[in-house]
N, C-alpha and C positions, 0 to 999 in steps of 0.2 A: 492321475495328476497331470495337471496340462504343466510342458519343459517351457520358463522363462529364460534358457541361459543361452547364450550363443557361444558355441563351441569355436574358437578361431580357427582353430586348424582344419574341422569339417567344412565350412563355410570357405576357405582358400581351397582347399581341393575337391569341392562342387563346382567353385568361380572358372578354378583351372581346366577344369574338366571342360565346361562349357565352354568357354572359350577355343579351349584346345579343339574341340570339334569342329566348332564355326571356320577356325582357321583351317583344319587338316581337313577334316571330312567334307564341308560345305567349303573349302576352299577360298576361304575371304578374310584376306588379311591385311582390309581396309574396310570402312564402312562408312557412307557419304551421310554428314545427318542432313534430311533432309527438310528438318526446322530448324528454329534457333527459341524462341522464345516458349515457357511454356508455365504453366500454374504453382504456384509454390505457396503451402499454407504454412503463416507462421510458427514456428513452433510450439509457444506456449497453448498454440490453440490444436496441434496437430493429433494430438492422442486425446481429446475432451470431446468423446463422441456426445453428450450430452447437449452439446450446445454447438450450434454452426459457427464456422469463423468468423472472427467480427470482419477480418480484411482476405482477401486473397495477394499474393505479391508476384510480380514476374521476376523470372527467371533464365540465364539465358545459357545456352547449349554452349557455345563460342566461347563464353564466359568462365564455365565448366571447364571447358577442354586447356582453355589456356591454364589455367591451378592446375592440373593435372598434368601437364607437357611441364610447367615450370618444377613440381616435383619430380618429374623423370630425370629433368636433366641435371635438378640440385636435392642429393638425396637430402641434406638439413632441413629443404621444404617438405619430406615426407612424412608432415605432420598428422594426428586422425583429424584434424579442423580440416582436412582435403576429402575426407568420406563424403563430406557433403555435396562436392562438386562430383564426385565418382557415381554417385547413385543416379542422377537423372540420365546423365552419360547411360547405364548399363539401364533404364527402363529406354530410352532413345533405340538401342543396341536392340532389347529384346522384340519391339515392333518392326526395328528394318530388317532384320536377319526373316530367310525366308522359314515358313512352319517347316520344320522339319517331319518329313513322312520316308517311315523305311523302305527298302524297296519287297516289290510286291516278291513272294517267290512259290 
């Protein structure tokens, strides 16, 4: 039986994990994006793989980071309506961060 559920707590210490590494092991505890704008399928069309999206819509990185910096610094803005700026942020992250290779031994 294929799992539909998302377990929160697994899912934040996966997130922490990676992170925790990028920061500790890879050493980068900043990450330049080096776009801003990027593809964004609306929702209602997002999961209908049956049928292509009537529209595509842009989306902007700067845009993102700002909802995100503004819930850091006011936890009441720490609403899940911010998931959605947080996600392109962490696919942005997952292309700039270098492929991680272990050392050879």
């Amino acid at each position: 039986m294929i799992n539909r559920t998302i377990d929160i707590e697994k899912l934040r210490t996966v997130t922490n994990r990676i992170l925790d590494f990028v920061e500790h092991e890879l050493g980068m505890k900043t990450v330049e994006l080096s776009e801003n704008f990027y593809w964004s399928v609306p929702d209602d069309d997002l999961y209908q793989m049956d049928t292509e999206p009537k529209e595509l819509n842009c989306g902007s990185l700067i845009d993102d980071l700002e909802f995100v910096l503004a819930a850091h610094k006011d936890a009441a803005q720490s609403i899940p309506l911010v998931l959605m700026h947080i996600a392109p942020l962490l696919r942005a992250l997952s292309t700039a961060v270098p492929n991680y290779k272990p050392p050879i031994k």
